[in-house]
N, C-alpha and C positions, 0 to 999 in steps of 0.2 A: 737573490737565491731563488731558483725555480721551484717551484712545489713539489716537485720531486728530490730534490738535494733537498728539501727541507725535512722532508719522508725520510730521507735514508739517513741524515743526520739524528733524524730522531729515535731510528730504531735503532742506530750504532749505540747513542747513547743508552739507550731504556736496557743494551746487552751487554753497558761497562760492569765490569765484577762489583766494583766499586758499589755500585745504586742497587745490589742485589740484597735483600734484607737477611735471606741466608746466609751468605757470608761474610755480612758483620755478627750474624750469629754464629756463627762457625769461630771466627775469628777470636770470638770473645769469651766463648768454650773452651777453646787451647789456650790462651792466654790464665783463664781461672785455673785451669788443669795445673800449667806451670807454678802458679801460686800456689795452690792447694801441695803438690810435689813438695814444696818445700817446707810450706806450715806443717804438712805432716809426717813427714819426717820423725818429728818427735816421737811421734804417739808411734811408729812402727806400722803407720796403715797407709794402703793406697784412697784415692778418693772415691772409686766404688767400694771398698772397706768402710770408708769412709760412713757414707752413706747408710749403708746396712744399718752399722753399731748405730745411727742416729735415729733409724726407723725404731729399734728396739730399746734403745735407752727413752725415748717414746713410749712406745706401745705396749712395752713388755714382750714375753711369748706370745708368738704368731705360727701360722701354718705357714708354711713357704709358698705357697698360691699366696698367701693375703699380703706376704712381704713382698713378693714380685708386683704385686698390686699398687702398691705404697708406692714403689722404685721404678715403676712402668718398666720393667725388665721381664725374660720371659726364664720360665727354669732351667737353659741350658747356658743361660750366662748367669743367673743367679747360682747355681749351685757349684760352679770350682770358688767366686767367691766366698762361700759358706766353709769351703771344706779348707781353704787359707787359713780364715778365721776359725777355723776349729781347731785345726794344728796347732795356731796361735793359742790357741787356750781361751779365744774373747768368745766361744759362741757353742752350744751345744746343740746337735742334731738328735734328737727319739721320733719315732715313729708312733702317732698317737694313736694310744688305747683304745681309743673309741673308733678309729678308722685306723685303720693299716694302710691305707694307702696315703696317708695323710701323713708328711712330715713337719713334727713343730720344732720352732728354729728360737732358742731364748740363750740370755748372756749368761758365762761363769762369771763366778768371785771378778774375778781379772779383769770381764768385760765392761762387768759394773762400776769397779775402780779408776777404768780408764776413763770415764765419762766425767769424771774431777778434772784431768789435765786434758780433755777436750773445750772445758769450758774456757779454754782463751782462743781457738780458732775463729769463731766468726769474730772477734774484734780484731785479729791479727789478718784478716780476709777482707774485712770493714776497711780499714787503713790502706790496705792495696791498692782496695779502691777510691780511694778519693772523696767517697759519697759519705754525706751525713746520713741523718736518718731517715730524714724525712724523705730523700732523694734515695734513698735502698727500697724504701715501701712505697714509692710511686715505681719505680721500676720494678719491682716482684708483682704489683697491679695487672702493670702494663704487659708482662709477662705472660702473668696467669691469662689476661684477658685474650692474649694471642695463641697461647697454647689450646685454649676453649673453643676458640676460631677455627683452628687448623685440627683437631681434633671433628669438631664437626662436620668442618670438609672430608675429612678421610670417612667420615659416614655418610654420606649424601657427596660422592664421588661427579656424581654427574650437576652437579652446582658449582665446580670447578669450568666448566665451557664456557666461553666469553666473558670471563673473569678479566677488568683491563690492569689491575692494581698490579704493581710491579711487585716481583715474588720476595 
């Protein structure tokens, strides 16, 4: 093989979908999504529903800035979720006293209740996956430590040039 067919076998390769680390991330998003669909089912919530109720069954009352924070979401996809969940009855929206422009976002009766028969999701989510435990917390690790990574890049933009790691 001449050095150049070796060159271009390489770049073929380095450009299969396959070896692209997004989308086995991608991949493995819709596949949970799927999962999640069905686990929660039950409870009557999507899994950005999902979410929320777990930011607040958490935190308590929040501003809705601090819960898009939580959820890395911005307020115009945060807030038809909220207004769902409020139809629902899981979630109350007021406008805080102390600032008007400031919406706080905390669970009713119903929201609070629900957080009983949420508590068999991540074992029913555990089990899809395959993974013991010890193998869920090196991957949430592994996770976090990438999200940090790529998070960084997106601030120092120009440390992305002559990056050779495949994406």
């Amino acid at each position: 093989m001449t050095r150049t067919q070796h060159s271009t076998t390489r770049e073929a390769e380095i450009l299969r979908l396959d070896r692209q680390i997004c989308f086995s991330l991608h991949a493995a998003t819709r596949a949970f999504n799927g999962v999640y669909r069905l686990v929660l089912q039950d409870l009557g919530l999507t899994y950005p529903q999902y979410l929320v109720m777990l930011v607040l069954w958490e935190h308590g009352e929040l501003p809705v800035k601090r819960l898009g924070e939580h959820l890395r979401l911005d307020s115009g996809t945060l807030s038809p979720l909220l207004k769902r969940l409020e139809t629902a009855g899981l979630v109350r929206r007021e406008r805080s006293a102390r600032d008007e422009r400031s919406v706080q976002v905390g669970l009713t009766e119903q929201g609070t209740a629900l957080r009983e028969r949420a508590l068999e999701v991540p074992r029913r989510i555990g089990a899809a996956t395959g993974f013991d435990a010890d193998e869920v917390r090196d991957l949430q690790e592994r996770l976090d430590t990438l999200t940090a990574a790529l998070d960084a890049a997106i601030a120092r933009p120009d440390a992305l040039n002559g990056n050779t790691a495949t994406p």
